[in-house]
Backbone of each chain as ProteinMPNN parsed JSONL, in Angstrom:
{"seq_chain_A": "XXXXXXXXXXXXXXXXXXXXXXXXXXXXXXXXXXXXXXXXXXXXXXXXXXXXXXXXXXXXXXXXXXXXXXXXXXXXXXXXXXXXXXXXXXXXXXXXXXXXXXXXXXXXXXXXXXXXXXXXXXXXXXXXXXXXX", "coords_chain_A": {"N_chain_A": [[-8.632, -31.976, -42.1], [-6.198, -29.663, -42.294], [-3.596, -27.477, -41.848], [-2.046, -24.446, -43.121], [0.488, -22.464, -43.822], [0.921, -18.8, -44.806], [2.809, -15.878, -45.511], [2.138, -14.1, -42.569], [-0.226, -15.362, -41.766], [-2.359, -18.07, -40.385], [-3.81, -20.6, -42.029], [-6.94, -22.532, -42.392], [-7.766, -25.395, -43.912], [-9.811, -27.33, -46.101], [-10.801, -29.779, -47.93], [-14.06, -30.628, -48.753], [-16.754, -31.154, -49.583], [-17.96, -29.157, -50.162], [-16.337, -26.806, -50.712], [-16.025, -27.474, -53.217], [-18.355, -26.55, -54.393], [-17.997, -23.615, -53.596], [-15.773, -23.198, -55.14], [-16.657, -23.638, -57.777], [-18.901, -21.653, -57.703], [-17.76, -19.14, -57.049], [-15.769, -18.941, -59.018], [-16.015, -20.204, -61.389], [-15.542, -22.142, -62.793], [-14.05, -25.856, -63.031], [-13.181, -27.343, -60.037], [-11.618, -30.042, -59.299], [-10.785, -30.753, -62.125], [-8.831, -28.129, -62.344], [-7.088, -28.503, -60.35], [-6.162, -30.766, -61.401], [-4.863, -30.205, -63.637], [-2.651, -28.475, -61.974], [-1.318, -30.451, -61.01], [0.014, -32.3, -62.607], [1.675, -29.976, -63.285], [3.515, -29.557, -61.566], [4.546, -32.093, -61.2], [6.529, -32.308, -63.708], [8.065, -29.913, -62.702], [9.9, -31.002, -60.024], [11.539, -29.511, -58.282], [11.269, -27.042, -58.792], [9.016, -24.455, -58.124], [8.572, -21.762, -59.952], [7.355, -22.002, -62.189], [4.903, -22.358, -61.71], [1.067, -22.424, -61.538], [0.324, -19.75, -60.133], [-2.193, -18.451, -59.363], [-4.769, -20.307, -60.174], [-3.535, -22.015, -57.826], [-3.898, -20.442, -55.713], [-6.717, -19.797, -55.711], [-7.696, -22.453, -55.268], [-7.416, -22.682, -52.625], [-8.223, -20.922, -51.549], [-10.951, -21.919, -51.719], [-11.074, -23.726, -50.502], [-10.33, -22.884, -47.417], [-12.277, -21.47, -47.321], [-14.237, -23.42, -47.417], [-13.915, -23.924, -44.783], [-14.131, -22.389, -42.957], [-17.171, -22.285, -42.648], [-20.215, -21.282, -42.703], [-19.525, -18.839, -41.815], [-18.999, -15.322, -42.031], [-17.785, -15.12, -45.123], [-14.716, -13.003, -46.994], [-14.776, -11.918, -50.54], [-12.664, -13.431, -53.212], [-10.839, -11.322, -54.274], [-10.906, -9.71, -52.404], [-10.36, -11.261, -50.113], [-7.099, -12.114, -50.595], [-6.168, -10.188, -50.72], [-6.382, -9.514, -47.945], [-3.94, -11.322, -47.675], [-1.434, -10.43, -46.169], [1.284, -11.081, -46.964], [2.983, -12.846, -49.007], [5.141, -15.992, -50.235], [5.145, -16.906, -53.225], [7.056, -18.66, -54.269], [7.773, -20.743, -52.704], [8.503, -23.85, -51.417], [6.9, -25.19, -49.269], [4.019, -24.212, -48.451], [3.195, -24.596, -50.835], [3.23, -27.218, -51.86], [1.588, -28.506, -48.745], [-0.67, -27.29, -49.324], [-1.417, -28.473, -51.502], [-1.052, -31.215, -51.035], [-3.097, -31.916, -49.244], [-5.256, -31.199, -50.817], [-5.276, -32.982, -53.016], [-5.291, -35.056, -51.505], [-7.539, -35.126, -50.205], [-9.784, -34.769, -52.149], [-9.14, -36.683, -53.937], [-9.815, -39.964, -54.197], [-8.423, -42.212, -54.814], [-5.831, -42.261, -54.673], [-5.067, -42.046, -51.972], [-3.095, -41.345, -49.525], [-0.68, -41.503, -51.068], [0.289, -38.676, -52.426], [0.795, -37.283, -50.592], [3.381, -38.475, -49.709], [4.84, -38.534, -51.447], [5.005, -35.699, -51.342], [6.272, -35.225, -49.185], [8.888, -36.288, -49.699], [9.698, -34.589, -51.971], [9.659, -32.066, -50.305], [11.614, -32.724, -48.304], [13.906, -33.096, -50.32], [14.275, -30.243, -51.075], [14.451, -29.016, -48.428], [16.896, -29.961, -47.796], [18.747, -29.289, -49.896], [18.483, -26.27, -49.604], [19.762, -26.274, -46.732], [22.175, -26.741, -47.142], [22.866, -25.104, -49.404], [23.102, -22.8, -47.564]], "CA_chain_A": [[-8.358, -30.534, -42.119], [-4.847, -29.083, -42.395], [-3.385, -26.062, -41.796], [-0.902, -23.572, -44.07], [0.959, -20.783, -43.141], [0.935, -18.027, -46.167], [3.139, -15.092, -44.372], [2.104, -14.405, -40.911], [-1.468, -16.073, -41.958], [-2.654, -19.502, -40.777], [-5.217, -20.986, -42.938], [-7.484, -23.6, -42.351], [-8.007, -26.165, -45.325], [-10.809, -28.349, -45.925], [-11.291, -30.383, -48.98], [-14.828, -31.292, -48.325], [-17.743, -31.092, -51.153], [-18.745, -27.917, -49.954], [-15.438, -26.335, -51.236], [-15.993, -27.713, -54.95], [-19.459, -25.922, -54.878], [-17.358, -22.872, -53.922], [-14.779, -22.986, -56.006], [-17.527, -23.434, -58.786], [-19.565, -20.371, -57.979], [-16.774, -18.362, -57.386], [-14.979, -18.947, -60.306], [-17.168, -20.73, -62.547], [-14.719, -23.232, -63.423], [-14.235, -27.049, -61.838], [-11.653, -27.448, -59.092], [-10.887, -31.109, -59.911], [-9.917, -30.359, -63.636], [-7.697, -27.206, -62.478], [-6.519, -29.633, -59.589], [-5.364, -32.226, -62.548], [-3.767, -29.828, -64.485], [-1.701, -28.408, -61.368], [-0.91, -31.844, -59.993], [0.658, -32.454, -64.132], [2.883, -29.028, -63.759], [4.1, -30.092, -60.708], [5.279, -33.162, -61.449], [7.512, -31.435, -64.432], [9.277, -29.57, -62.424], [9.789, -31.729, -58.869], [12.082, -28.601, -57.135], [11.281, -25.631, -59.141], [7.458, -24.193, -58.847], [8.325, -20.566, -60.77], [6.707, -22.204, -63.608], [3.477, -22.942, -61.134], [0.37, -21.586, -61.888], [-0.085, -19.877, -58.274], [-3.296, -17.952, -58.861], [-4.715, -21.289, -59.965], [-3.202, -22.583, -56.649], [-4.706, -19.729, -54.6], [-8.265, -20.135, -56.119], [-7.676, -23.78, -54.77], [-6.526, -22.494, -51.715], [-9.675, -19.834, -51.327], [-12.175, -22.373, -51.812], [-10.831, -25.048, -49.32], [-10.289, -22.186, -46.855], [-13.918, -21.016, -46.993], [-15.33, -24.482, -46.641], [-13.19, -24.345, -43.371], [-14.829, -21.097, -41.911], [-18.297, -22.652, -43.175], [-21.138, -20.548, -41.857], [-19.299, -17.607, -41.181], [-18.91, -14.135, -42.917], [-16.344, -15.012, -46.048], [-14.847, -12.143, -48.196], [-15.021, -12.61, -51.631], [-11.732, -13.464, -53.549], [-9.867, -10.201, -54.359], [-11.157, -9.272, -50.454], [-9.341, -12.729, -48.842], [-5.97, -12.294, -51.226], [-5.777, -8.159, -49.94], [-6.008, -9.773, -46.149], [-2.974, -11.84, -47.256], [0.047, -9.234, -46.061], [2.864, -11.226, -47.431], [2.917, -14.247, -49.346], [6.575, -16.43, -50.753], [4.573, -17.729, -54.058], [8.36, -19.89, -54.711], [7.506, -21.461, -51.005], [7.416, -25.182, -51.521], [6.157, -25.472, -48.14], [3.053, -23.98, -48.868], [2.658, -25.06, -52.214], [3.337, -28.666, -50.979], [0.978, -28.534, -47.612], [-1.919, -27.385, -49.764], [-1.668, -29.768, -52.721], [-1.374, -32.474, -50.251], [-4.694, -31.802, -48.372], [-6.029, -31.545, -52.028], [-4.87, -34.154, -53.272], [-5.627, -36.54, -50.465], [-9.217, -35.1, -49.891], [-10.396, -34.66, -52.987], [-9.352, -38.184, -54.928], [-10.183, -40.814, -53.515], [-7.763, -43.413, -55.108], [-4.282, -41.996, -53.94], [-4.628, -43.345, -50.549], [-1.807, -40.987, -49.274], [0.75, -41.474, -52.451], [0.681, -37.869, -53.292], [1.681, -37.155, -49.489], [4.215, -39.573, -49.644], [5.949, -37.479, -52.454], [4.814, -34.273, -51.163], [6.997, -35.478, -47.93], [9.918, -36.524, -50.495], [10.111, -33.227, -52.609], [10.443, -31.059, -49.081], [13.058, -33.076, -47.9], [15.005, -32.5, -51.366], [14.075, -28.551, -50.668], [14.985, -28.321, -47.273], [18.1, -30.589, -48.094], [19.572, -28.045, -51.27], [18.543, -25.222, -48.604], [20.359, -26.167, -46.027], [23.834, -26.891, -48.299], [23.303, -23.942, -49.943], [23.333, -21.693, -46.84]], "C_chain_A": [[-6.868, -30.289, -41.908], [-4.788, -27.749, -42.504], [-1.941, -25.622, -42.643], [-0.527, -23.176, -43.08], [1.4, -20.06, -44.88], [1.036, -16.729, -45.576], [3.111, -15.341, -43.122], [0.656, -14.99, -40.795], [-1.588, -17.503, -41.491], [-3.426, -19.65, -40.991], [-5.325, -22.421, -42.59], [-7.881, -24.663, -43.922], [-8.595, -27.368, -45.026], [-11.122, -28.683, -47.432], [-12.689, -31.004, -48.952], [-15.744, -30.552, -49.643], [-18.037, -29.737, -51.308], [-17.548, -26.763, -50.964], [-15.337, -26.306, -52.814], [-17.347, -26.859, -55.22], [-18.415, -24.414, -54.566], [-16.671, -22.346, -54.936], [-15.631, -22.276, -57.475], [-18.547, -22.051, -59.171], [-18.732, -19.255, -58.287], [-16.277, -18.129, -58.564], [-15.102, -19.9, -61.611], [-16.05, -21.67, -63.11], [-14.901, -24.373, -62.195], [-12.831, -27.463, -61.101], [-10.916, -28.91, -59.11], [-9.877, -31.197, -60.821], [-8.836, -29.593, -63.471], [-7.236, -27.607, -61.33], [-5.513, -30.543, -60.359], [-4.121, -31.83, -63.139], [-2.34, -29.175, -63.77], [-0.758, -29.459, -61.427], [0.069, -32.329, -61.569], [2.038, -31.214, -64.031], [3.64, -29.346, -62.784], [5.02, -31.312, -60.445], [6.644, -32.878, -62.418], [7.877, -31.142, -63.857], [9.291, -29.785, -60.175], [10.242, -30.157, -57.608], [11.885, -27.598, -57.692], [9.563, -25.152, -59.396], [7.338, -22.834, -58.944], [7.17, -21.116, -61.857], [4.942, -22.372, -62.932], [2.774, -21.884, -61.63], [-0.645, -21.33, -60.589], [-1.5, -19.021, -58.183], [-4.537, -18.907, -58.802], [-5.155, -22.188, -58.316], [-4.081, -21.709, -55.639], [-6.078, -19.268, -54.58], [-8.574, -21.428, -55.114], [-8.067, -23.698, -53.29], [-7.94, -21.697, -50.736], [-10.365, -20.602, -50.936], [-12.271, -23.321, -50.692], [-10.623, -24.116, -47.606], [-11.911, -21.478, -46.183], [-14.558, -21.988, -46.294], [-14.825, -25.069, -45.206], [-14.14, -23.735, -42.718], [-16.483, -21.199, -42.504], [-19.326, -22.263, -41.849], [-20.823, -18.827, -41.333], [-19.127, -16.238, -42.217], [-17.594, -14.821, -44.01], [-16.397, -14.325, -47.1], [-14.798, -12.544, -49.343], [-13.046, -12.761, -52.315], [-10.339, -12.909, -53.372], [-9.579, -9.953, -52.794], [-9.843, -10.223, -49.903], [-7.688, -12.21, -49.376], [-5.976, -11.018, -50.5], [-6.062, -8.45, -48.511], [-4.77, -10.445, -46.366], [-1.778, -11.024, -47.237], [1.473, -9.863, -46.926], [2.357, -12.58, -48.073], [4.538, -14.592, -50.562], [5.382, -16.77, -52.158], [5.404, -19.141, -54.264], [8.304, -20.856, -53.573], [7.297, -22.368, -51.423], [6.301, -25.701, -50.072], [4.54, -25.312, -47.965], [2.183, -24.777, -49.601], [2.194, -26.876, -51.807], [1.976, -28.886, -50.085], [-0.888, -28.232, -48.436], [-2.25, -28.181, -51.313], [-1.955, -30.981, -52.114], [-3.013, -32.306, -49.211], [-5.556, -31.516, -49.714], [-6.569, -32.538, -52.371], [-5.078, -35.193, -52.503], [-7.077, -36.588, -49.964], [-9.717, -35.281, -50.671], [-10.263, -36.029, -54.136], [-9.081, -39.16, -53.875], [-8.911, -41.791, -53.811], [-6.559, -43.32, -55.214], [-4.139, -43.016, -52.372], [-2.955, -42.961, -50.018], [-0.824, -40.898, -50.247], [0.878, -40.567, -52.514], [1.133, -37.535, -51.609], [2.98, -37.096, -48.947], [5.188, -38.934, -50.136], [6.134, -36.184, -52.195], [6.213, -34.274, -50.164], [8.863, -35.179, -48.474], [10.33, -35.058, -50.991], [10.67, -32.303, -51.492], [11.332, -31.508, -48.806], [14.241, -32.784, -48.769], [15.091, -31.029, -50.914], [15.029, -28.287, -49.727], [17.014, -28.762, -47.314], [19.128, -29.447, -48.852], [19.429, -27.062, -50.361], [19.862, -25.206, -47.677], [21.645, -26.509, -46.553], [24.157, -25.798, -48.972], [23.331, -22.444, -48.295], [24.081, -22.611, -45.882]], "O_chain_A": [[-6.414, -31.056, -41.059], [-5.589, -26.988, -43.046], [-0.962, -26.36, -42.754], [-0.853, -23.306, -41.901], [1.975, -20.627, -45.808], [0.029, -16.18, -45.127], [3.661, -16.257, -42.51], [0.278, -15.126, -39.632], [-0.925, -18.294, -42.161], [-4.298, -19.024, -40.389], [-4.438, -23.268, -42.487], [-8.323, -24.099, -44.923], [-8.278, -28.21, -44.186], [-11.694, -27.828, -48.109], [-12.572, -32.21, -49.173], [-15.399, -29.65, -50.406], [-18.322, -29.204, -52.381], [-18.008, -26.018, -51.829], [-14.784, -25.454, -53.509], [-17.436, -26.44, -56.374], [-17.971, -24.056, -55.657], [-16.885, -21.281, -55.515], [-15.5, -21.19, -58.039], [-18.866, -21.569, -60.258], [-18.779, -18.554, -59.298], [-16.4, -17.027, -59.097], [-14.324, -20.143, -62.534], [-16.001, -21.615, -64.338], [-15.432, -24.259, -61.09], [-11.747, -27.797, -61.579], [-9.696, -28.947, -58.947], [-8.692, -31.505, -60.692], [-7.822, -29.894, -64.101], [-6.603, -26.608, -60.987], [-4.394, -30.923, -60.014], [-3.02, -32.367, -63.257], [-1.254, -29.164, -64.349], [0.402, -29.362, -61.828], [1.119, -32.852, -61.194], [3.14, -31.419, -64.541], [4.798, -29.471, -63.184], [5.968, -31.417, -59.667], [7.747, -33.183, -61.965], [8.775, -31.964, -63.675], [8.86, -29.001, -59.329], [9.643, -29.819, -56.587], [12.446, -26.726, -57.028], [8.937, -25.359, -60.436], [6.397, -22.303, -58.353], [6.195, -20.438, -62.182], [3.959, -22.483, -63.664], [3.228, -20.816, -62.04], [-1.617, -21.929, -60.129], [-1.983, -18.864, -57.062], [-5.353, -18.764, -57.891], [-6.181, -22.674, -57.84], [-4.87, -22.237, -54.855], [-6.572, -18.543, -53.716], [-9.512, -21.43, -54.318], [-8.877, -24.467, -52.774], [-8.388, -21.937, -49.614], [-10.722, -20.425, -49.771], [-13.294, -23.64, -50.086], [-10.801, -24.821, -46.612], [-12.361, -21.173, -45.079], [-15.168, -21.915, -45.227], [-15.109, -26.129, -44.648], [-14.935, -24.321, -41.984], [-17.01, -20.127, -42.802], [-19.342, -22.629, -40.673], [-21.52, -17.987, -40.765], [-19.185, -16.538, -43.409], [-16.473, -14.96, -43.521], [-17.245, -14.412, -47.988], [-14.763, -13.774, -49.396], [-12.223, -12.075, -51.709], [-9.308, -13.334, -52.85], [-8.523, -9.976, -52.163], [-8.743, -9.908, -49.448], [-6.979, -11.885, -48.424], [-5.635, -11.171, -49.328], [-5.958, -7.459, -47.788], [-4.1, -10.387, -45.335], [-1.114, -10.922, -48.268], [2.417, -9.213, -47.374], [1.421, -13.24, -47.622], [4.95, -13.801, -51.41], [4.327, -16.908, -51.539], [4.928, -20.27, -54.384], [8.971, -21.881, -53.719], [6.194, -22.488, -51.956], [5.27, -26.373, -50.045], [3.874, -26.184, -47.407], [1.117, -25.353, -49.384], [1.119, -27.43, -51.575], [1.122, -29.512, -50.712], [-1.938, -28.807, -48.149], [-3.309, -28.29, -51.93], [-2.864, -31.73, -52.473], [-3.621, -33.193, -48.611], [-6.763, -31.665, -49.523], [-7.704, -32.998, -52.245], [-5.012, -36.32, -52.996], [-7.692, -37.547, -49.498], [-10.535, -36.169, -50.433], [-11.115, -36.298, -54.982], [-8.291, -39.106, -52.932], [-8.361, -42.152, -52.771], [-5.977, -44.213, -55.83], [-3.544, -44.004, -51.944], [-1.971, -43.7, -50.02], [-0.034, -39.967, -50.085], [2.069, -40.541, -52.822], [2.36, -37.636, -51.607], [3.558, -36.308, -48.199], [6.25, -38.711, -49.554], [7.086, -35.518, -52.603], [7.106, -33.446, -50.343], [9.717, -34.41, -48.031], [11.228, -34.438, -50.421], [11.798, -31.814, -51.55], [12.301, -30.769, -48.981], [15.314, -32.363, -48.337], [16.128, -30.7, -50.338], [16.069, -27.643, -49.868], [17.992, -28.09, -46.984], [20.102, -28.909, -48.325], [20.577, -26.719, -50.079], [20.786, -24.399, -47.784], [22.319, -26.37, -45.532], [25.308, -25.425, -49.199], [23.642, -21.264, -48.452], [24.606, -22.15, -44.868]]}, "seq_chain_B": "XXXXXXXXXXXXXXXXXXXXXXXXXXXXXXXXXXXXXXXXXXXXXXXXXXXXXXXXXXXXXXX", "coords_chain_B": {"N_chain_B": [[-20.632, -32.218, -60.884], [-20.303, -30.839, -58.483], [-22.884, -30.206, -57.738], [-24.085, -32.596, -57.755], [-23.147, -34.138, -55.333], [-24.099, -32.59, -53.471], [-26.738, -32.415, -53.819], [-27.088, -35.635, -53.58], [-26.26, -35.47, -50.888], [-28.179, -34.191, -49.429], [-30.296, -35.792, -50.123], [-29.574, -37.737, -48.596], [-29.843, -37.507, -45.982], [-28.114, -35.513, -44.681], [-26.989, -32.62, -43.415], [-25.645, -29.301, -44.725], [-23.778, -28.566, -42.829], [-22.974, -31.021, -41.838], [-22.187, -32.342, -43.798], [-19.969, -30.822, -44.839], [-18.084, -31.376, -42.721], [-17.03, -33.994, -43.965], [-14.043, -34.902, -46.026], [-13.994, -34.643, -49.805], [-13.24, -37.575, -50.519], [-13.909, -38.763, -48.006], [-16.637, -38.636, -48.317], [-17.664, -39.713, -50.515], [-16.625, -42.698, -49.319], [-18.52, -42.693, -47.311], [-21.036, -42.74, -48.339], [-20.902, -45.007, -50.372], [-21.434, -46.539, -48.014], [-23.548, -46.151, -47.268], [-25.378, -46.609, -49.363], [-25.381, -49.116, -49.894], [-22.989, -50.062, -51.918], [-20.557, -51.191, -51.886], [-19.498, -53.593, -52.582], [-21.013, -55.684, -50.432], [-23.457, -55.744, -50.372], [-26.428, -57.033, -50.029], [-29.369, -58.647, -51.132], [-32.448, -58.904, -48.61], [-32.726, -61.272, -47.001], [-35.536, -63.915, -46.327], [-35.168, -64.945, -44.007], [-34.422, -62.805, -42.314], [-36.153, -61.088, -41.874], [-38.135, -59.561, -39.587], [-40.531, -61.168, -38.092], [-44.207, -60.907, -37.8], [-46.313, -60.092, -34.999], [-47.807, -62.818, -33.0], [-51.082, -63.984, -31.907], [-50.776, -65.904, -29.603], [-47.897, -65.307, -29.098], [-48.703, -62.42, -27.622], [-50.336, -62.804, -25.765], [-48.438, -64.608, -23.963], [-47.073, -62.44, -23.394], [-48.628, -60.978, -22.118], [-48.882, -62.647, -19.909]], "CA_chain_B": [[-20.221, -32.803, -60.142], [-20.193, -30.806, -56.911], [-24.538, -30.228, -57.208], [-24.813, -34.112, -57.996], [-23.008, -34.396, -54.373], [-24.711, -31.694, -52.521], [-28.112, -32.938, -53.859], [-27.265, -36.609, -53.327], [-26.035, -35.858, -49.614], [-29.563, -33.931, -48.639], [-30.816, -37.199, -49.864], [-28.539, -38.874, -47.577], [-29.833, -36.859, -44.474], [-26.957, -34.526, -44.223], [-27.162, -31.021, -43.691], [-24.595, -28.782, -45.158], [-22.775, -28.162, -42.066], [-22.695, -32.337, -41.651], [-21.481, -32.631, -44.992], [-18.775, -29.867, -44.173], [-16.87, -32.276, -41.836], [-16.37, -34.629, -44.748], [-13.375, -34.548, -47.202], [-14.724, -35.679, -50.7], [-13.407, -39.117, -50.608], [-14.54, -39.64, -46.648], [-17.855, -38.43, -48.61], [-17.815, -40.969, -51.172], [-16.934, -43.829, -48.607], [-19.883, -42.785, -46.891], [-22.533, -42.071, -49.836], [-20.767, -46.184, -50.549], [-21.488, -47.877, -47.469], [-25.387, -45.694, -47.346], [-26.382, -47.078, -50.533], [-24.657, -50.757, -50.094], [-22.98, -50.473, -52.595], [-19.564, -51.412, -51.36], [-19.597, -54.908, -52.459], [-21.07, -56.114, -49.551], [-24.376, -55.711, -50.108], [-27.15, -58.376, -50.515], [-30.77, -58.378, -50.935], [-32.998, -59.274, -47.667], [-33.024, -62.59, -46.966], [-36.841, -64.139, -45.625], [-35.066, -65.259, -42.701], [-33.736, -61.501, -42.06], [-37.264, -60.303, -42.036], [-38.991, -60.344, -38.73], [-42.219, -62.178, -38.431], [-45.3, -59.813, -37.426], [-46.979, -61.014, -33.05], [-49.454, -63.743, -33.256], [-51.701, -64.179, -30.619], [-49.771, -66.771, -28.933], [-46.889, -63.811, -28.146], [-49.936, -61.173, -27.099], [-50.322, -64.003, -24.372], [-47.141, -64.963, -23.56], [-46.371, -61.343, -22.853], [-49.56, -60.174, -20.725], [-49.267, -62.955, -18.662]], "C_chain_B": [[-20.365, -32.585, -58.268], [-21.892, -30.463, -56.399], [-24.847, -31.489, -57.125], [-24.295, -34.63, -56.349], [-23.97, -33.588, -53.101], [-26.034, -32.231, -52.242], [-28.208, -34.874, -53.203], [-26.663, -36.862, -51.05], [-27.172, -35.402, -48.765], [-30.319, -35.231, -48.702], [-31.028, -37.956, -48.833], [-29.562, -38.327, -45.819], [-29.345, -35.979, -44.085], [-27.491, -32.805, -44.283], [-25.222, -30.371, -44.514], [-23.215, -28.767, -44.175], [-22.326, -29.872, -41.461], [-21.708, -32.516, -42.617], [-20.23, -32.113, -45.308], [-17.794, -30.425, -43.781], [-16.353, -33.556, -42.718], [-15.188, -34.283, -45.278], [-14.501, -35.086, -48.35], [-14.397, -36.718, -50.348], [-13.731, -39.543, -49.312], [-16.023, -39.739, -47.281], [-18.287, -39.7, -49.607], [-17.64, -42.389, -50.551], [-18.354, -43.782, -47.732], [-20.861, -43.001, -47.504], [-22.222, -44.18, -50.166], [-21.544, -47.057, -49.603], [-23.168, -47.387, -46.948], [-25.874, -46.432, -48.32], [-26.142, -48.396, -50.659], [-23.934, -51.374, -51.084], [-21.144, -51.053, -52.781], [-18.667, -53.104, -51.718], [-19.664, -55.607, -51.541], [-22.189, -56.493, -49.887], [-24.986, -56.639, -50.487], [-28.997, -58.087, -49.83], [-31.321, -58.909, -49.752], [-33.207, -60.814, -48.063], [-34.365, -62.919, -46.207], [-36.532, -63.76, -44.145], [-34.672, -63.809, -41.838], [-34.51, -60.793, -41.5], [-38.218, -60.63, -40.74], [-40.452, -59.979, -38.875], [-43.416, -60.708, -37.298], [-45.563, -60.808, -36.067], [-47.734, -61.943, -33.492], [-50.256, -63.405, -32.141], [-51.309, -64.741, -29.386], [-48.556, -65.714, -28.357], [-47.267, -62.959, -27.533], [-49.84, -61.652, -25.58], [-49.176, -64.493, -23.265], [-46.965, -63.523, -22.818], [-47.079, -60.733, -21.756], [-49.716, -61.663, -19.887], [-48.215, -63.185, -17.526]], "O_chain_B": [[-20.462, -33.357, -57.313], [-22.253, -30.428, -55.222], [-25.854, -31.758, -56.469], [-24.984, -35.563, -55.936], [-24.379, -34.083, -52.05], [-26.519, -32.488, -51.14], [-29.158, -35.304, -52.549], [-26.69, -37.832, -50.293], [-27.354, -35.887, -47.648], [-30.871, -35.749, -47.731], [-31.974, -38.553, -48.319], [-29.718, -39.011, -44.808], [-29.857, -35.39, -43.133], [-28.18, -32.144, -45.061], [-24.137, -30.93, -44.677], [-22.041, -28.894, -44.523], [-21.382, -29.945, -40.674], [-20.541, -32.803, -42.352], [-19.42, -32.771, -45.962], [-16.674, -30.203, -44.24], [-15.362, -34.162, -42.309], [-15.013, -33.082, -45.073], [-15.529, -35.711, -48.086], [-15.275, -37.215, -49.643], [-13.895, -40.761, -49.239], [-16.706, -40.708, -46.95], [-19.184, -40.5, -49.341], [-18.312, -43.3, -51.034], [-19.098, -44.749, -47.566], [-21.716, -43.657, -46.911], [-23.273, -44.82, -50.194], [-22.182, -48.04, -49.978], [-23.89, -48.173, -46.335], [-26.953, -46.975, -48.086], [-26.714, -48.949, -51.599], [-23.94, -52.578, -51.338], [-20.68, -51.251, -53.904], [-17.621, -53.554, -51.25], [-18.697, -56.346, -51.353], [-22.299, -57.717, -49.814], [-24.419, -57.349, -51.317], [-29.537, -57.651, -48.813], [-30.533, -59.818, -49.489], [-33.68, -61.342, -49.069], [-34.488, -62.15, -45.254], [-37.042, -62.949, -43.372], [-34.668, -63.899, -40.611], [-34.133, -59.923, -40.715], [-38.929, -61.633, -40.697], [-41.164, -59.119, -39.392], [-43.149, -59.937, -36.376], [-45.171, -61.973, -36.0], [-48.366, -61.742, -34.53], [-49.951, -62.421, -31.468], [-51.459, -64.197, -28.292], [-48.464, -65.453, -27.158], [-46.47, -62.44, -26.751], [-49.42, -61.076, -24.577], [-49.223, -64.654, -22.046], [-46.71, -63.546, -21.614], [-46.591, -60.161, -20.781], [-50.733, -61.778, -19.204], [-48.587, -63.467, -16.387]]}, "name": "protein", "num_of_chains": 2, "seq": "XXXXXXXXXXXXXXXXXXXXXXXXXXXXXXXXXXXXXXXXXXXXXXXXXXXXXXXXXXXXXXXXXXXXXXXXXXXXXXXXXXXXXXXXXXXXXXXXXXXXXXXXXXXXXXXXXXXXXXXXXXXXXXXXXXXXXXXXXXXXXXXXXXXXXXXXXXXXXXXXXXXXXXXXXXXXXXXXXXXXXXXXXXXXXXXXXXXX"}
């Protein structure tokens, strides 16, 4: 389990099976496949994720979130996103923190690697950040 | 994919809220080393298999 921050929000994140049946009812698509095709745009562009596809990401984000608070009242989509007061979308921190708890729950045959890089890319981030201010 | 897990973890024993505390791939090492299929596994050997009381142990034990 891992935790975000998205604004003044902290979210719980759970990649666990229960989350892929989510995802699936919810949004009738399969969270692996639109997992794959993130984890592909991401790689393209290592420090820049304008080009991301963050609703995508915050479908992802929903579903792994729910199967956190498992058992308890959860709003439906639109509902959860209109509790989030503020959100950076350009945030690698975010973006990062919940790809990596994806990515490391949900395939088995990383074995940390996408971590590893997730770790790498912030450090470039915070690096160009802190040079540029 | 995610009913062929749900259904194969009631199998398993699990309740939902068991199955919850997994990630997938802790779920798939588990669902591996339930079904033996881990490359470990190996059919019962005779010797593996214990032997039913005789009479002779009935004896042994009540006296």
């Amino acid at each position: 389990m891992k935790k975000i921050k998205i604004g003044d929000k902290e979210l719980g994140l759970r990649a666990s099976p229960l989350a892929l049946f989510y995802y699936q009812t919810e949004f009738n698509k399969d969270l692996m496949s639109d997992l794959m095709s993130l984890q592909s745009m991401a790689e393209i562009n290592e420090n820049d994720f304008s080009d991301f596809d963050s609703v995508k990401l915050l479908q992802i984000i929903y579903a792994m979130n729910r199967a956190n608070n498992y058992g308890k009242e959860f709003p439906t989509f639109v509902a959860w996103l209109n509790g989030l007061e503020y959100m950076d979308l350009s945030d690698p921190e975010f973006i990062l923190d919940a790809m990596d708890e994806a990515m490391d729950g949900f395939f088995r045959s990383l074995n940390g690697e996408y971590q590893k890089k997730a770790e790498e890319i912030k450090d470039k981030v915070s690096k160009s950040k802190s040079e540029k201010g | 994919m995610d009913l062929i897990i749900l259904a194969n973890a009631k199998k398993e024993g699990l309740s939902f809220e068991e199955l919850n505390e997994f990630r997938v791939r802790d779920y798939v090492e588990f669902s591996n080393i339930y079904i033996g299929s881990n490359g470990n596994h190996k059919e019962p050997q005779s010797s593996d298999i214990a032997r039913g009381p005789t009479q002779k142990d009935i004896d042994k034990l009540l006296s």
